[in-house]
C-alpha positions as CSV (number, residue, x, y, z in Angstrom):
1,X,-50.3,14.9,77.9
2,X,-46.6,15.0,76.9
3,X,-46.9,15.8,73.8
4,X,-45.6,19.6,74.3
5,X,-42.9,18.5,76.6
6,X,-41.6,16.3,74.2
7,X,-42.0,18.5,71.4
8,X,-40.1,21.3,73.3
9,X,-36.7,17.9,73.9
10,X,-36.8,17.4,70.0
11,X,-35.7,20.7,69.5
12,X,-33.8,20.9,72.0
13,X,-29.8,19.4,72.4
14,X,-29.4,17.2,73.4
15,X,-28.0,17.6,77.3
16,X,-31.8,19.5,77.7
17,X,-33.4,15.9,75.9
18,X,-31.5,13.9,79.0
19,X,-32.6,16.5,81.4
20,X,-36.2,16.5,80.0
21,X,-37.2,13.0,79.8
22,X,-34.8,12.5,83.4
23,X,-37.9,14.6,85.0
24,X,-40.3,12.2,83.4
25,X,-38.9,9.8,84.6
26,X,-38.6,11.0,88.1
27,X,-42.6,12.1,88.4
28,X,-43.7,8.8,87.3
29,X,-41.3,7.1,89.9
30,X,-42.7,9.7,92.5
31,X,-45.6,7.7,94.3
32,X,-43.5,4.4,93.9
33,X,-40.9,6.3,96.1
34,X,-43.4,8.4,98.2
35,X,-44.6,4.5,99.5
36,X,-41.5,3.4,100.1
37,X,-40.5,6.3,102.5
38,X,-43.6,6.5,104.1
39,X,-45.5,3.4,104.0
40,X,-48.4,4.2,105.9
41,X,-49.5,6.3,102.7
42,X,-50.2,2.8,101.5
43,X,-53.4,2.7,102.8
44,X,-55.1,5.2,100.6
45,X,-53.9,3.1,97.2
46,X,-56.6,0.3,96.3
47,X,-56.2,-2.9,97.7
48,X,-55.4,-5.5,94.7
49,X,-57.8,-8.1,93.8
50,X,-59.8,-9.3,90.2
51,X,-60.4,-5.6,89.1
52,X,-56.5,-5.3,88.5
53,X,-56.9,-8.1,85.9
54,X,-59.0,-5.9,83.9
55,X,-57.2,-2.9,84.5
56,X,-54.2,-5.1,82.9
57,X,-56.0,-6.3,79.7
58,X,-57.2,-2.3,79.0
59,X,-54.3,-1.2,79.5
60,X,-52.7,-3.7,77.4
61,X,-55.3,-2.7,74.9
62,X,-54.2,0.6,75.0
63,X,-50.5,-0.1,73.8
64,X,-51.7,-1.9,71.2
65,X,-53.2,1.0,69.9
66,X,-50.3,3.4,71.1
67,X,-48.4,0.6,68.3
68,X,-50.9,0.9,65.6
69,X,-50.7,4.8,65.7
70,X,-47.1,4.4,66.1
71,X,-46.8,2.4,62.7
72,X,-49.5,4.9,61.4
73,X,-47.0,7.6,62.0
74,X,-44.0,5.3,60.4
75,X,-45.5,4.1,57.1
76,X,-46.1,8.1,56.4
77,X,-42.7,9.0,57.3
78,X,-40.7,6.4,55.1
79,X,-43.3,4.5,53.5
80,X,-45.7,1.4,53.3
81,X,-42.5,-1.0,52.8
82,X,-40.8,-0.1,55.9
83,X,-44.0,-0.2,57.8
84,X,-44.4,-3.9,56.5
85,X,-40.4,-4.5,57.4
86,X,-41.3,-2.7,60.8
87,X,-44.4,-5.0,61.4
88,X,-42.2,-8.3,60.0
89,X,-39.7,-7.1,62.8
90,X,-42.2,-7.3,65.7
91,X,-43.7,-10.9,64.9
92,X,-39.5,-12.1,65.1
93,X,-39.1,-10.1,68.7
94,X,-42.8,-11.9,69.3
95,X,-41.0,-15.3,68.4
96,X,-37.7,-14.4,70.0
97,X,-39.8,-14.1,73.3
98,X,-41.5,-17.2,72.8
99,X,-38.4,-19.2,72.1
100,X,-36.8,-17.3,76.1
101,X,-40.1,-18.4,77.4
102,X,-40.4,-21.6,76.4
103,X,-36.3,-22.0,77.6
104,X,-37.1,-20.3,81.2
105,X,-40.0,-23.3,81.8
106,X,-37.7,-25.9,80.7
107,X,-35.3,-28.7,82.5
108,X,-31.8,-26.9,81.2
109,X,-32.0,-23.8,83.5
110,X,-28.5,-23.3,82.7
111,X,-28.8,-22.1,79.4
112,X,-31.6,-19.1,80.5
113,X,-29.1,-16.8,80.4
114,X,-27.3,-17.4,77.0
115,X,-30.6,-18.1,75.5
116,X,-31.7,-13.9,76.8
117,X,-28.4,-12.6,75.6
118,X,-28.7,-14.4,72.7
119,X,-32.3,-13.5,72.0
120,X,-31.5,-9.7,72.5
121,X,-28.6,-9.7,70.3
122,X,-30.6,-11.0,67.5
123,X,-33.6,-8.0,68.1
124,X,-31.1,-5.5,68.7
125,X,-28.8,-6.5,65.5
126,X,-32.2,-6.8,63.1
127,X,-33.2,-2.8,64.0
128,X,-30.1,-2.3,62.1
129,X,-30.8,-4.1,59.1
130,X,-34.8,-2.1,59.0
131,X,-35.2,0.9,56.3
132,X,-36.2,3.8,58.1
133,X,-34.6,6.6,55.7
134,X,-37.3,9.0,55.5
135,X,-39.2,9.9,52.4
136,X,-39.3,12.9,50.9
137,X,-43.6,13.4,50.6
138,X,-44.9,15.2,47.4
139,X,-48.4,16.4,47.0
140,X,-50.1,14.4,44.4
141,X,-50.1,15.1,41.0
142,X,-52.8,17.4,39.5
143,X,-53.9,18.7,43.1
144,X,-52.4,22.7,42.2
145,X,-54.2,22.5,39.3
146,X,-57.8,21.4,40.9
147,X,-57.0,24.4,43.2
148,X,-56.7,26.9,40.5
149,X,-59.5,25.1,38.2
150,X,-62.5,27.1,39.9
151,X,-64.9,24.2,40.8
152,X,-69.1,25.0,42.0
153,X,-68.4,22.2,44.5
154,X,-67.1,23.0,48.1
155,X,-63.9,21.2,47.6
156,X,-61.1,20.6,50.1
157,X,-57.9,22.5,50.6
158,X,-55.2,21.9,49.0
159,X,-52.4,22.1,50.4
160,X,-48.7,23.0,49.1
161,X,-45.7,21.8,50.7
162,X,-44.1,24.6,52.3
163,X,-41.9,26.8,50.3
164,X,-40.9,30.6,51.2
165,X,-40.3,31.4,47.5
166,X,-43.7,30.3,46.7
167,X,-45.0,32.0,49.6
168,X,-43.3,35.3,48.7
169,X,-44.8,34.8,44.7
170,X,-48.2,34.6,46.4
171,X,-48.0,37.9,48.0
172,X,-46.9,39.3,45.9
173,X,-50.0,38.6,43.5
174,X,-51.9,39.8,46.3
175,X,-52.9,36.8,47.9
176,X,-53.3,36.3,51.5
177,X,-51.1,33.1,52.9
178,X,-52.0,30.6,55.4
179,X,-49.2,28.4,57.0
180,X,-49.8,25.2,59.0
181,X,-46.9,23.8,60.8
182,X,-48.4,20.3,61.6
183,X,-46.9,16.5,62.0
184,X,-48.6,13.3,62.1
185,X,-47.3,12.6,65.1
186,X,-48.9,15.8,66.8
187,X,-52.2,14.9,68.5
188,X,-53.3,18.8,68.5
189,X,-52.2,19.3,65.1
190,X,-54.7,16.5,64.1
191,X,-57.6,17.5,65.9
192,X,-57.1,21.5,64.8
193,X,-56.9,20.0,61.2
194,X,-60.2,18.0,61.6
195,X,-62.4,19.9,63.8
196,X,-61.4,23.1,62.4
197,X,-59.1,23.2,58.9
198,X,-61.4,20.8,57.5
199,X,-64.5,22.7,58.8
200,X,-66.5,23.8,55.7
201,X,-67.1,27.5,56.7
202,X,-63.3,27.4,57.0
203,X,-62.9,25.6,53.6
204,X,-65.2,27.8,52.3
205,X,-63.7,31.1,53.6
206,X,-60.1,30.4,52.4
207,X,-61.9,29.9,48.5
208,X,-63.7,32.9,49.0
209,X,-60.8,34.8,50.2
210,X,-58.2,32.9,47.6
211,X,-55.7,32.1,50.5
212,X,-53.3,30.2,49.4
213,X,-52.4,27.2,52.0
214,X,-49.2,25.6,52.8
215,X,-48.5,22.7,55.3
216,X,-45.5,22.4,56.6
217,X,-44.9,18.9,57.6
218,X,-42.5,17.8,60.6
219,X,-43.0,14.4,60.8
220,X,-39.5,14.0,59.7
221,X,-37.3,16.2,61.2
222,X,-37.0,18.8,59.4
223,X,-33.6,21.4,59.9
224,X,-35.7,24.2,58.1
225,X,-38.8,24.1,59.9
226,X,-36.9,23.8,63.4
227,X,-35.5,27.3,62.1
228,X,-38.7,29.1,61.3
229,X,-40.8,27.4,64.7
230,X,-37.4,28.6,66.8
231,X,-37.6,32.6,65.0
232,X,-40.8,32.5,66.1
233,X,-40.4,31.5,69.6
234,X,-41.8,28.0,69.3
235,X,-40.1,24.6,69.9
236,X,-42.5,22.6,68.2
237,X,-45.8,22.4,66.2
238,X,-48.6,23.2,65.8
239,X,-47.6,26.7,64.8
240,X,-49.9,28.5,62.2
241,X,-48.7,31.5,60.6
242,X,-51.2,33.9,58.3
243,X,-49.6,36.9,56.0
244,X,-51.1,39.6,54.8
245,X,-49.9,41.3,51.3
246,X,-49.1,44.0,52.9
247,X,-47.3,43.5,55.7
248,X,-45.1,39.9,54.0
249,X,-42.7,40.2,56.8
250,X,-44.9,40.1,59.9
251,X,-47.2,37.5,59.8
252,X,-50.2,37.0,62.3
253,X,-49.6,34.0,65.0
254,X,-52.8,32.0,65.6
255,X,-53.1,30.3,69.0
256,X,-52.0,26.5,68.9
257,X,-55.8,25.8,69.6
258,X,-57.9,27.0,67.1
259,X,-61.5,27.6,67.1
260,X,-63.5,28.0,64.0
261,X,-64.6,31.4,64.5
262,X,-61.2,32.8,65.7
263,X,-59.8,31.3,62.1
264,X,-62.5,32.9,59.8
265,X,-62.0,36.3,61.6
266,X,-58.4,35.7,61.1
267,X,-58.8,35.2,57.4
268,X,-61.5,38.1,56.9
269,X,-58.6,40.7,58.5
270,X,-56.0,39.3,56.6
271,X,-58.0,39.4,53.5
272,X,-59.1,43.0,53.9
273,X,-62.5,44.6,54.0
274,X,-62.8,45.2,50.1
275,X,-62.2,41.1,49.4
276,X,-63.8,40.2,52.4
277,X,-66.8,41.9,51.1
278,X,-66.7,40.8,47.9
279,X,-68.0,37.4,46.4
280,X,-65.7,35.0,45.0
281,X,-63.7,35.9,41.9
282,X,-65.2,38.9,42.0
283,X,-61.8,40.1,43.7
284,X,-59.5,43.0,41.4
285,X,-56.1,41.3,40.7
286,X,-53.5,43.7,43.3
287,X,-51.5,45.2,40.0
288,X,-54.9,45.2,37.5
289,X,-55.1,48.3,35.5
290,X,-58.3,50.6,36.4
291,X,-59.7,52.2,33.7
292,X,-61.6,55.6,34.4
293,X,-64.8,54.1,34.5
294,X,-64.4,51.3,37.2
295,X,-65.4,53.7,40.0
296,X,-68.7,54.2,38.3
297,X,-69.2,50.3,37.8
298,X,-68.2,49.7,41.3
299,X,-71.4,52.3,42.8
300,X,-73.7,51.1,40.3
């Protein structure tokens, strides 16, 4: 549920970042305060007993997935190694807290302290030592040319790594251009790109059409991106952006939520009627020659 508030810090400076996760911070204090000042509203929280134990464990379970997600989101940013490193690094903070447990229930209370300042020192010294560079992701070799091969199958997009150059090229070859601005760690992004991107009427319209697809990934930050999201009014993703040949400068917005039917009429207005009506390859390259006699192969 904060995934748009703290999409809208991360591009932000970062006095706005302090502010932003300050209010956070304050609304999930709020009822802890609101009982303190006026304990009577006490009464209308659940009284504790054996269901708060298993409120505890679920909610333990849920953090353990909010982790798994969280290394998800890691090993595609920098890589399987640093995911490993990463995981490596949590089973010494695991042991760390062992070894401050097992110190707290022993006879030499005196040591407790220097044991916890010790213990921290060592977690907080070994995030140094992690490699977290990000990676530079490439699309896998071969996949522009399985897009251009022409396959019966319903295949999937492919999708380039965003490029303005490229994008340019493909208008001006007459193709319409679909842009997803997406990251991994964008909940919305993910569902739009599996309930709807990945839809086969949508798979199938953009071959029909020959829109050519770009993703543009902000899992790492990216200084680029941040530009184009902020010219468009947009602190974070998902943004999806859809040119037209002939208008490359103005491209169509599509809501952050998309719906499959509001993404193929999209495409079919982007397209134009004359490819829209036509099957696929049957489209007439933008700058092919027509000879005198196409008009009478087109009405017959």
């Amino acid at each position: 549920f904060l995934g748009t508030a703290v999409g809208f810090a991360f591009a932000s400076s970062a006095p706005v970042v302090v502010v932003l996760f300050l209010a956070i911070g304050v609304g999930l204090a709020a009822p802890y305060a609101a009982v303190s000042l006026v304990p009577a509203w006490a009464r209308v929280i659940p009284r504790p007993g054996s269901w708060m134990v298993a409120v505890r464990c679920f909610l333990g379970f849920c953090l353990i997935g909010t982790v798994v997600w969280l290394l998800w989101v890691l090993g595609r940013s920098v890589g399987v190694d640093a995911q490993a490193a990463v995981l490596g690094y949590l089973v010494g903070v695991g042991f760390l807290t062992w070894v401050f447990g097992g110190v707290q229930r022993g006879p030499r209370r005196r040591i407790v302290p220097a044991t916890g300042l010790a213990c921290l020192a060592i977690g907080l010294a070994s995030i140094l030592a992690l490699p977290l560079e990000p990676q530079v992701m490439r699309p896998a070799a071969g996949a522009e040319a399985r897009a251009e091969g022409g396959s019966d199958e319903l295949a999937e997009t492919v999708w380039r790594p965003y490029d303005m150059a490229a994008i340019q090229a493909e208008l001006g070859r007459g193709r319409p251009v679909f842009v997803d601005f997406t990251a991994d760690w964008c909940i919305t992004c993910k569902v739009n790109e599996k309930v709807v991107l990945d839809d086969p009427r949508v798979v199938g319209a953009m071959q029909r059409l020959d829109v050519a697809t770009f993703k543009a990934d902000w899992t790492a930050y990216d200084d680029e991106i941040r530009r184009v999201l902020a010219s468009f009014g947009k602190a974070g993703v998902p943004m999806y952006l859809l040119y037209r040949p002939e208008a490359p400068a103005d491209p169509a917005v599509l809501p952050e939520l998309l719906t499959v039917d509001g993404v193929l009429g999209s495409l079919e207005e982007a397209a134009g009627p004359a490819r829209a009506a036509g099957a696929p390859g049957e489209a007439a390259e933008p700058n092919a020659p027509m000879g005198p006699d196409s008009g009478r192969e087109e009405k017959s």
